[in-house]
PATOR-264971 format. One record per residue (C-alpha): x, y, z; residue in three letters. Coordinates in steps of 0.2 Angstrom, whole numbers, plus 5000, padded with zeros to 4 digits. Each point is the difference from the previous one (the first is absolute). Layout:
// PATOR-264971
XYZALA/...
// end
This chain:
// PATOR-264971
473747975447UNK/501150165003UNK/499350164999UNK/501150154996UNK/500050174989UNK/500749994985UNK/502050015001UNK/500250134990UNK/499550125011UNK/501649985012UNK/501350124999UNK/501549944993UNK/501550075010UNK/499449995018UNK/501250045014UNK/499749875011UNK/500249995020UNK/501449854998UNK/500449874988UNK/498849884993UNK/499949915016UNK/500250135012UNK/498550134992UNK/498749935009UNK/498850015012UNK/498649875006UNK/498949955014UNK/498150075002UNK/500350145010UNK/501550084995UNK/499349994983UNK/498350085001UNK/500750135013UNK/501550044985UNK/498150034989UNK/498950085012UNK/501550125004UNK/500450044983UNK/501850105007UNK/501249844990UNK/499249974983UNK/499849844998UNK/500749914982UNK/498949874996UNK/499049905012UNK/499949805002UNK/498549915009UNK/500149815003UNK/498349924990UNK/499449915017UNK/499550175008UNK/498350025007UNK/498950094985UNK/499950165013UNK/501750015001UNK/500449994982UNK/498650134998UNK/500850135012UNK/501549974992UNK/499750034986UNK/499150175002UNK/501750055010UNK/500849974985UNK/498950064988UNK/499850145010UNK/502150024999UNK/500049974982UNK/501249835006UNK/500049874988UNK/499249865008UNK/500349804997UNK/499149875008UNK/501249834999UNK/500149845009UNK/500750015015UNK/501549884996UNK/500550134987UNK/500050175014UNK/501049875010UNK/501350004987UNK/499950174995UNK/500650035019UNK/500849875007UNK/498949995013UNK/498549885005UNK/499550135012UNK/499250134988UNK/497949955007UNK/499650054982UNK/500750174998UNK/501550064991UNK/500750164994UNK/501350084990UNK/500850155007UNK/501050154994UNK/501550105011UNK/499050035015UNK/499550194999UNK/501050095013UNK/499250165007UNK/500950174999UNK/501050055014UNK/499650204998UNK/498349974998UNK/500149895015UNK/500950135010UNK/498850154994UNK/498349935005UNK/500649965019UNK/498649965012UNK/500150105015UNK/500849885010UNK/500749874987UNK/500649825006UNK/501249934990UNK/501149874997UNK/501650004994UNK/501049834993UNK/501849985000UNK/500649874989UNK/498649875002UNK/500549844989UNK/499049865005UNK/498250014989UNK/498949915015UNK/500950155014UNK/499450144986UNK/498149944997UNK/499849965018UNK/500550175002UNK/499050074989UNK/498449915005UNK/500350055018UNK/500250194994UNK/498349994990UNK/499349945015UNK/500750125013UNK/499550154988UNK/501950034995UNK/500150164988UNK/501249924988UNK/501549915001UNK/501850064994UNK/501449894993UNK/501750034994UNK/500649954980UNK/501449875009UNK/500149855008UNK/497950005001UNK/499049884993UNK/498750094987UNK/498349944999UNK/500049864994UNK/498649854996UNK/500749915019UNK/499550175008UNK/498550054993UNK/499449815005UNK/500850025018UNK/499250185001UNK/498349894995UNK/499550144986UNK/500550165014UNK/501250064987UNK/498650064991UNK/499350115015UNK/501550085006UNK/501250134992UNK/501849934999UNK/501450144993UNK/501649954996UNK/501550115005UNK/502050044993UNK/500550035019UNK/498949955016UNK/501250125011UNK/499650154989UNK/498149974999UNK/500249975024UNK/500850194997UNK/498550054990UNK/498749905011UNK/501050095014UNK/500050174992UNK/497949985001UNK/499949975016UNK/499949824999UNK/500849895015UNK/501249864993UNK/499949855010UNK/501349874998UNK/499749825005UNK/501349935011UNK/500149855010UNK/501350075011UNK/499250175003UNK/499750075017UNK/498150054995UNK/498549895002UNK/498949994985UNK/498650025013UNK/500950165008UNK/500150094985UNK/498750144992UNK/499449934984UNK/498650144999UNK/501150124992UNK/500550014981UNK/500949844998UNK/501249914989UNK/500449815005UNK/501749944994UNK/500249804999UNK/501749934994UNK/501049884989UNK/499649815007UNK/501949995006UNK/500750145002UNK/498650125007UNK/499950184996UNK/501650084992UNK/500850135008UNK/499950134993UNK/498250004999UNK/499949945020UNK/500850165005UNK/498850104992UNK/498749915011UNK/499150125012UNK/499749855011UNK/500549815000UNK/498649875007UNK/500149815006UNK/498649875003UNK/500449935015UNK/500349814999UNK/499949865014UNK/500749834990UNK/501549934994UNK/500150054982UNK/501150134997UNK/498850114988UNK/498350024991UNK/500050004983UNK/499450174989UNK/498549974995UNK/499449935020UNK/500850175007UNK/499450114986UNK/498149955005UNK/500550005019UNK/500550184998UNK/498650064988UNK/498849905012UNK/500550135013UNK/499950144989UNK/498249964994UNK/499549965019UNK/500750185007UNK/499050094985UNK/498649925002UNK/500050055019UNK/500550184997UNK/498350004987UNK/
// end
């Protein structure tokens, strides 16, 4: 038997995150993370018949709670809805991510901010794992530029297991003139390069900090490298050439995390 409000109560003319295909979101966690956080509003919410009586009860004061219409369907039919067999029981459709407001960002400061800044991140799985890693290493938002960035999209809030939800994410017309503003308060640009002179270990991420992690082929562009105060490297032993983004993102805000917590 399906379950579901009436269909009337839908609003007709819903922006959607993508395409019919590409405007959702599944998997347990992501899902009742997106509902307990309540920041992405979530469209309407599908739940796979076969769920445990608990789960479907939680669910569905999440959703009730959310005013989300809620439709409990076979799983086969969630499957199609999505593409995807690896839903566990939970699918939702999503609006535009909500994007959080850059001089609002800027005017609450913390005392001594860690931040992070991406520069033309374009593969999905680099962006969530980044994300993830800054929710978890107590990141203060996360800043990317309108071109050549991947937006948030239902692969990154998968890949970020719900942490886009927890995090503040701004999205900027120029990343150089938001480093001269970030600069301008006192705030330490730190560029990663793998052919820097620095240690990631040797520098001072105690201070007011701003992480810079670029493109996945071309690194950081120049003119926002030069207006890095310092340049960083994690030092590397093997054969391959390179870490990938996301890996040196959480390298780096790993050591950040560790120095704070020592200096507290």
């Amino acid at each position: 038997m399906v379950e579901q409000f009436r269909r009337s109560k839908r609003k007709r003319g819903q922006t959607l995150l993508g395409n019919h295909q590409k405007c959702w979101i599944w998997g347990r966690n992501v899902v009742v993370e997106t509902l307990l956080a309540a920041k992405w509003p979530v469209l309407e919410l599908y739940l796979a018949d076969r769920l445990p009586t608990d789960q479907l009860e939680r669910a569905r004061q999440l959703s009730a709670a959310a005013q989300t219409p809620l439709f409990v369907e076979p799983s086969e039919a969630l499957t199609r809805r999505c593409r995807s067999a690896e839903h566990q029981g939970y699918l939702a459709k999503m609006p535009p991510y909500p994007f959080d407001d850059v001089d609002a960002l800027l005017g609450k400061r913390p005392k001594c901010p860690l931040y992070v800044i991406l520069d033309s991140i374009q593969d999905p799985h680099n962006f969530g794992a980044i994300v993830r890693s800054s929710e978890v290493m107590d990141v203060d938002a996360i800043f990317i530029g309108r071109n050549r960035q991947v937006e948030v999209t239902s692969q990154v809030a998968r890949s970020s297991a719900g942490a886009v939800n927890h995090i503040q994410i701004a999205k900027v017309a120029d990343l150089a003139d938001l480093a001269r503003i970030l600069g301008d308060r006192d705030v330490q640009i730190v560029g990663a390069n793998e052919k820097a002179e620095t240690k990631v270990f040797d520098y001072n991420f105690r201070l007011p900090t701003a992480i810079v992690i670029g493109n996945e082929a071309d690194g950081i562009q120049n003119r926002l490298l030069q207006l890095c105060d310092q340049q960083v490297r994690i030092p590397q032993c093997g054969q391959v050439g390179s870490l990938n983004a996301a890996v040196s993102a959480g390298i780096l805000l790993y050591e950040a995390s560790r120095q704070r917590m020592q200096s507290s």
